[in-house]
C-alpha positions in Angstrom: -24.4 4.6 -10.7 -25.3 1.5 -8.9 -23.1 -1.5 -8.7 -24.5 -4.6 -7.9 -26.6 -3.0 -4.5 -24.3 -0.4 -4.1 -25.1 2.9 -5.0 -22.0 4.6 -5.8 -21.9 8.6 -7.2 -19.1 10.5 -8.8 -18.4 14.3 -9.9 -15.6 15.9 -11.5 -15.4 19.8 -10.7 -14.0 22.0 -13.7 -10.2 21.9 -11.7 -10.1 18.0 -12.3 -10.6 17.3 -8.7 -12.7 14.3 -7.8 -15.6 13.6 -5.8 -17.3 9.9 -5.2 -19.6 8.8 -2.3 -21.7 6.0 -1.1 -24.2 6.2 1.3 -24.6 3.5 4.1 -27.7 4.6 5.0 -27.8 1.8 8.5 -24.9 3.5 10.1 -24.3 7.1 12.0 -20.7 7.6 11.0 -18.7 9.1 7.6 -15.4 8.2 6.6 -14.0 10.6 4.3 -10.5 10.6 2.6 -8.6 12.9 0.6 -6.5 10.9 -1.8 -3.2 13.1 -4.1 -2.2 11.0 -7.0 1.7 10.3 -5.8 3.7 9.2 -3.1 7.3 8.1 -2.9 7.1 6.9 -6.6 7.0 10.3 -7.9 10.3 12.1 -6.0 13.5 12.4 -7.7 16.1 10.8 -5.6 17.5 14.2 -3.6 14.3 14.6 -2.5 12.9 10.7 -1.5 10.5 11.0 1.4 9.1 14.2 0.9 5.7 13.0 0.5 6.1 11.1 3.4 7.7 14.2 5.2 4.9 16.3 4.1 2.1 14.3 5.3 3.9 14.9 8.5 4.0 18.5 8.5 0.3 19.5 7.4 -0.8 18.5 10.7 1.4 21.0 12.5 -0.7 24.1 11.6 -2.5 26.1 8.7 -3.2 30.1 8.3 -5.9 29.6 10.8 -5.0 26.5 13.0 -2.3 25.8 15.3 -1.3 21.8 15.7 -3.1 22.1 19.0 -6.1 22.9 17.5 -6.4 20.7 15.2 -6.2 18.2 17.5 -8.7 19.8 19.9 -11.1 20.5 17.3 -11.3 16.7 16.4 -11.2 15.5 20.2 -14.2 17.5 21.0 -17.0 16.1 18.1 -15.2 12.4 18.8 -13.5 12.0 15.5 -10.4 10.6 14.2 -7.9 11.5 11.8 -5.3 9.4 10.4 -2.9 9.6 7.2 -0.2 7.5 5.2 2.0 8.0 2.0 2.4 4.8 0.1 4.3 4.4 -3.4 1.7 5.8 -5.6 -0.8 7.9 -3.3 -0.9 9.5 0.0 -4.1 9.4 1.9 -5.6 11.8 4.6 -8.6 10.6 6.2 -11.4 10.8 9.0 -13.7 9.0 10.4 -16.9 10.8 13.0 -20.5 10.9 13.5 -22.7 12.0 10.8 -23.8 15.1 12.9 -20.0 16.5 12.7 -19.4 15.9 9.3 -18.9 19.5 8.8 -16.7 20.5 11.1 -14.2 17.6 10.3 -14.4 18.3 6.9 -13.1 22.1 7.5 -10.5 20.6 9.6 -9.1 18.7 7.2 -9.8 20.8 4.2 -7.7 23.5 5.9 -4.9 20.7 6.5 -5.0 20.2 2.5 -4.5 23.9 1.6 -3.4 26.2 3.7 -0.5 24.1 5.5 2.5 26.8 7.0 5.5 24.4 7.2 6.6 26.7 9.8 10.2 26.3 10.3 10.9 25.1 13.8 8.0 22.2 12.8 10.3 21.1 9.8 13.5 20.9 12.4 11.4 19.6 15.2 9.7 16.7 12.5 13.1 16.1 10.9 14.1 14.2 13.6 11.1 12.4 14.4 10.9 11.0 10.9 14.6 10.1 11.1 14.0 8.3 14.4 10.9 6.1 12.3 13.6 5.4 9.3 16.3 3.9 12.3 12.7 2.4 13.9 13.1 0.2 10.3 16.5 -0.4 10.9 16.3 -2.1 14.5 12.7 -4.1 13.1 14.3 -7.1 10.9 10.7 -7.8 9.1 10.6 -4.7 8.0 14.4 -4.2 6.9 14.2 -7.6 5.2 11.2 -6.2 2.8 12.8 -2.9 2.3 16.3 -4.7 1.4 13.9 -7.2 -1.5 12.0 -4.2 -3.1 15.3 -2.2 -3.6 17.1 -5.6 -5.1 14.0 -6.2 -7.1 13.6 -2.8 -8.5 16.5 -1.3 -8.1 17.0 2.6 -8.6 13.8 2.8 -10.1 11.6 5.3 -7.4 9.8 1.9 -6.8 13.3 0.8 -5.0 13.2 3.5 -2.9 12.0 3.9 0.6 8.6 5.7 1.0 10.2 7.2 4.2 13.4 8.4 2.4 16.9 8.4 4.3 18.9 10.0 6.5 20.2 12.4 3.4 17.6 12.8 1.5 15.9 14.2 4.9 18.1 16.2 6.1 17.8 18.5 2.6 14.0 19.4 3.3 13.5 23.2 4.1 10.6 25.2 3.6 10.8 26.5 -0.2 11.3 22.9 -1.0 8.6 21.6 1.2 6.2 24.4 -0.2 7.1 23.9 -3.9 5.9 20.3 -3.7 3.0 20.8 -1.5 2.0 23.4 -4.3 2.7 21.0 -7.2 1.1 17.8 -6.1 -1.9 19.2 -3.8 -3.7 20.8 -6.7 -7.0 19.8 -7.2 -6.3 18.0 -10.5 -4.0 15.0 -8.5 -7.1 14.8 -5.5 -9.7 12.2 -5.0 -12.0 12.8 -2.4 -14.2 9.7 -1.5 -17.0 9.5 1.1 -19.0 5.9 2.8 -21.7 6.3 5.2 -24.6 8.4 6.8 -24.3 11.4 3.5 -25.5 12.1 0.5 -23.7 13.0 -3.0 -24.8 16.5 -2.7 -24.2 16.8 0.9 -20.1 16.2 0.0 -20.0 18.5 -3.0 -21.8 21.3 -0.6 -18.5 21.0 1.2 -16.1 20.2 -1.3 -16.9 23.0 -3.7 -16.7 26.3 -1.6 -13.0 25.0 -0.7 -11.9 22.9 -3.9 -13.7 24.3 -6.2 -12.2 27.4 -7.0 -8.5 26.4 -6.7 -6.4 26.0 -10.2 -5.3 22.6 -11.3 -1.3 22.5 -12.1 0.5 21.1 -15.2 1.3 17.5 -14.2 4.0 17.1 -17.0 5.3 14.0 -14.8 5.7 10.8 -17.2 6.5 7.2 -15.3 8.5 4.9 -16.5 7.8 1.2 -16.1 10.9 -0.9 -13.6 13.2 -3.1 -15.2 13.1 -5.7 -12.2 16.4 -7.7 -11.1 17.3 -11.2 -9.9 19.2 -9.6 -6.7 20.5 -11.2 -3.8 21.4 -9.2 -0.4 21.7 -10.1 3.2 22.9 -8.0 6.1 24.5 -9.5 9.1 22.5 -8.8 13.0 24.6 -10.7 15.4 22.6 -9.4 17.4 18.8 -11.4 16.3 17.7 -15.0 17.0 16.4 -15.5 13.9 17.3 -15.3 10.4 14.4 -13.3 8.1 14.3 -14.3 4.6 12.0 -12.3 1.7 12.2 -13.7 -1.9 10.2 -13.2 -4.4 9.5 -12.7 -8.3 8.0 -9.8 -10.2 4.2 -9.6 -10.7 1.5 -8.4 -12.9 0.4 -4.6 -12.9 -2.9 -3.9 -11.1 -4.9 -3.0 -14.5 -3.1 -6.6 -15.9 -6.3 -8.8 -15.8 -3.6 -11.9 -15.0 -3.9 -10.0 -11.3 -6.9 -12.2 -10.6 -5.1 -15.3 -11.1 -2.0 -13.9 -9.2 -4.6 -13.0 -5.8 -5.7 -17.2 -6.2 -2.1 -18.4 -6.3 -1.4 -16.3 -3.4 -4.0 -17.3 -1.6 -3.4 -20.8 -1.7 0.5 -20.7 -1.4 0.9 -18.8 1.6 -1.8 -16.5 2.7 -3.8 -18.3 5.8 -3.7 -20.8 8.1 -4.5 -24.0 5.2 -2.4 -22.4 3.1 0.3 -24.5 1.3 3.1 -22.5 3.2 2.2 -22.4 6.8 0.8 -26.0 6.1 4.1 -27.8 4.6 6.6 -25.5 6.6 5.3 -24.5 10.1 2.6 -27.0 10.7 4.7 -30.2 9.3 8.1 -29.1 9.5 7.8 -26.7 12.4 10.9 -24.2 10.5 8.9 -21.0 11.1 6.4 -19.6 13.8 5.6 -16.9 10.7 5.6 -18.1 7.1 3.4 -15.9 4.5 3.3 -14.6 0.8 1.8 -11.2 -0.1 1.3 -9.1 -3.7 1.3 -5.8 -4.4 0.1 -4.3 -7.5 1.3 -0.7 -9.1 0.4 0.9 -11.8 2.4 -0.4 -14.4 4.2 -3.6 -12.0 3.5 -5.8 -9.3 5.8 -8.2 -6.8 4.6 -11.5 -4.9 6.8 -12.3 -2.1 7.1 -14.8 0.6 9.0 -14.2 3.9 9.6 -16.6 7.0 11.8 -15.9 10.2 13.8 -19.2 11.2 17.2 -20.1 12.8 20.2 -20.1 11.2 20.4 -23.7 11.2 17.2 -24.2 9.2 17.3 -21.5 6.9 18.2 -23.4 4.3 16.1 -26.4 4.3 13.5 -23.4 4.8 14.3 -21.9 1.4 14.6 -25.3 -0.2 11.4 -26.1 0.9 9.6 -22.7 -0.1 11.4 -23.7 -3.5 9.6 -27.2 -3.9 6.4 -25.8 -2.9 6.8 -23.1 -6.1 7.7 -26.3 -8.7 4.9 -27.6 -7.1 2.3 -25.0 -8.5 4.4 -25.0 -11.4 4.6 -29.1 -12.6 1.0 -29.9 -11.9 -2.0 -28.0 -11.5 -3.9 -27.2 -8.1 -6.5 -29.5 -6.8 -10.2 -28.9 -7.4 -10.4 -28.3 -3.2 -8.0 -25.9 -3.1 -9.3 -24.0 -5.6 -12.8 -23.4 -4.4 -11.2 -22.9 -0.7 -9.0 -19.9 -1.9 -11.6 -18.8 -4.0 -14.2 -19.0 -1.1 -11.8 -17.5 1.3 -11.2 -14.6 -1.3 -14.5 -13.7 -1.5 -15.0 -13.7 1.9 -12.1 -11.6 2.9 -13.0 -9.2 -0.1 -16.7 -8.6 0.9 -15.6 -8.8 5.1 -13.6 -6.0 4.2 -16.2 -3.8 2.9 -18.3 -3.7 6.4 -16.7 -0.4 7.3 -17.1 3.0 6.0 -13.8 3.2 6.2 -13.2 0.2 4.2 -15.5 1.7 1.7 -14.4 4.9 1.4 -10.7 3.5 0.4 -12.3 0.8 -1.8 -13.5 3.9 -3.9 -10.3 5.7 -3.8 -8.5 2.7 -5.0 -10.7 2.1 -7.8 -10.8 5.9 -9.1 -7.1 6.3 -8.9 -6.1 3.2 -10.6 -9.3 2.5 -13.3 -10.6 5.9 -13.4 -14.2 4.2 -12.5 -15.6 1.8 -9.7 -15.9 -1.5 -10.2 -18.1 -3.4 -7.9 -16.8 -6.4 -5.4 -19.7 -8.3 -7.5 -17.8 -7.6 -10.2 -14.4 -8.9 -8.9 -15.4 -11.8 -7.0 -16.6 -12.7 -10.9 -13.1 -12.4 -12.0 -11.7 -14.3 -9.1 -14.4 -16.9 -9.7 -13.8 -17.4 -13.1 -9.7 -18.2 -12.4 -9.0 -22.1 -13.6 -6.4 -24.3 -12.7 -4.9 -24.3 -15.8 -4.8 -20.2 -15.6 -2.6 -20.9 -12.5 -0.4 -23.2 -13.4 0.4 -20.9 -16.5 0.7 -17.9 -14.0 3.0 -20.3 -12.0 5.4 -21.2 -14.9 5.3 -17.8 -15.9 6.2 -16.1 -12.4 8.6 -18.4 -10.8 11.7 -18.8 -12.9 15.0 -18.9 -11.0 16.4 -16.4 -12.9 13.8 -13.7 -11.5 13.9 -14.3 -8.2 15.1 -11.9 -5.7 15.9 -12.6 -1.7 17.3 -10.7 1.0 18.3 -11.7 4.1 18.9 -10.3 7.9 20.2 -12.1 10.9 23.1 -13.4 12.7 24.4 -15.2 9.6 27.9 -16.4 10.7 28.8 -17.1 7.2 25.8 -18.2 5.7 26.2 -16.9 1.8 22.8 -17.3 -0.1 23.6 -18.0 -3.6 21.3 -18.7 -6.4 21.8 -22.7 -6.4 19.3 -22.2 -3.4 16.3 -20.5 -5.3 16.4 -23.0 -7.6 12.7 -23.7 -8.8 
């Protein structure tokens, strides 16, 4: 298929499993990623962060590779290989010269299936993953967001953390390790994707001898949408300078077509430098050295939040000002400037991003695992084009009610009680 002047392929073997490419036919270099539909969304609660934990553990050795080789093996043809578990997928991927595409790809095909979990690696990993969930402890930014996505979605998986906890950890042993590895890494939950200096066939010549004859696996796993809630939370650090606020309201799902109008709100209230945001709060005020709003989108929900980092004695003008700027969208719509600004700035960021074969080959992923198809940047830059102010002002009333908005907070508070007077909007 060809999408705008992208030439984009797909194939779906017999087992379910997924193949897309693009060539890039100006560069030397492939990125290729193997993509499982699930990630922390998809565990039961005894057993949150075993995707995480298991991304871990298939790079420490397969039937025919010790963790030493598989390191080795990628050092000497230059490449790199990288993974990550996120709510609703976990990604292993590599990036190396066109020449060595091959040997990578048998590299990380053996990671994929025929990990050992041998059981000194699970005791050795255990710790190592429980010194990255106290890492998130001692990091306030990243405590603060943790805090807001379990107040906002609360014992929904989407609450939980992708790295698990302390307990949940500490159950992981082989059998249980293996029994997930074997349910989720079938070839009906992969997505392989491919960018750069290959062709469609060249991809399948190495996907199929390995994939191909593997069984797919009853899925029989149903999701069921978050109920989101207006929570507060706040944990006391005597210890930090700085008091680190995230608040937020619930979003739109990423097949919602509302997402569009959602990515040009957030654009222009706090994600760069002219951004209303860092404009009104650092630049004029000078409350916050770092002051920005973000989205995600899920499958069936989505979030917006905005976090700062200021002193106790200005945290709450801070919040009251963050307030004012969301009654702001909400009373009167955007100017004509700022609209073709984010806009612009949208499209730039969206098409910047694509440069890569790296970027590409997760563009693809993104798109297969969410809309079963690729839809081109052309096609979303149209979208995001097409947003009005009227559509944003709607969005705007829509989002930011007082009764959905949830904040956490984590610093030396000395008695500082958020209360929901303050989110007010």
């Amino acid at each position: 298929m060809t999408a705008g002047n992208r030439k984009v392929e797909e194939t779906t073997l017999p087992n379910g499993l997924v193949a897309v490419t693009e060539p890039m036919e100006h560069v030397r270099s492939v990125s290729v990623g193997i993509w499982i539909r699930s990630g922390s969304r998809r565990e039961p609660p005894e057993l949150n962060g075993i995707s995480h934990f298991i991304e871990h553990m298939v790079f420490k050795g397969t039937a025919r590779r010790k963790a030493e080789d598989i390191a080795r093996e990628m050092d000497r043809v230059g490449g790199m290989v990288d993974a990550f578990t996120a709510k609703e997928m976990v990604c292993f991927n590599t990036r190396v010269l066109d020449e060595h595409l091959e040997t990578v790809f048998d590299v990380l095909a053996d990671m994929m299936l025929n990990p050992q979990f041998p059981e000194e690696e699970i005791s050795r990993e255990r710790s190592v993953v429980l010194e990255e969930i106290r890492m998130v402890e001692d990091n306030p930014e990243d405590l603060v967001h943790e805090m807001f996505s379990k107040n906002l979605w609360g014992h929904h998986p989407l609450g939980r953390p992708i790295l698990g906890t302390a307990e949940s950890v500490e159950r992981f042993d082989r059998k249980t390790l293996d029994n997930w590895f074997r349910h989720w890494y079938a070839p009906n939950n992969m997505v392989i994707t491919a960018a750069g200096n290959l062709s469609h066939q060249r991809l399948l010549d190495l996907i199929i001898p390995r994939f191909g004859g593997r069984a797919a696996t009853e899925n029989g796993f149903s999701e069921t949408p978050p109920l989101p809630r207006a929570e507060l939370a706040s944990r006391s650090k005597v210890e930090l300078e700085q008091v680190h606020v995230c608040l937020g309201v619930p979003a739109y799902s990423m097949t919602d077509s509302r997402r569009y109008a959602v990515s040009v709100l957030n654009n222009l209230l706090g994600s760069g430098m002219s951004s209303r945001l860092f404009q009104n709060i650092r630049e004029k005020q000078g409350l916050a050295y770092a002051v920005f709003s973000e989205t995600n989108h899920y499958r069936d929900a989505g979030m917006l939040t905005i976090y700062a980092g200021t002193s106790l004695e200005t945290v709450e003008q801070l919040i009251r000002s963050v307030m004012s700027e969301l009654r702001d969208l909400k009373e009167k719509p955007v100017t004509d400037e700022e609209l073709r600004r984010s806009k612009a700035n949208l499209k730039g960021a969206t098409l910047l991003s694509l440069e890569s074969t790296g970027s590409r080959m997760s563009d693809l992923a993104r798109q297969y695992l969410y809309f079963g198809r690729y839809l081109s940047p052309d096609a979303r830059i149209a979208s995001m084009e097409a947003v009005t102010r009227q559509e944003i002002q709607q969005v705007a009333n829509d989002l930011f009610r007082s009764d959905r908005i949830a904040a956490s907070l984590v610093g030396s508070l000395n008695g500082f009680a958020l209360t929901s007077s303050h989110l007010a909007c």
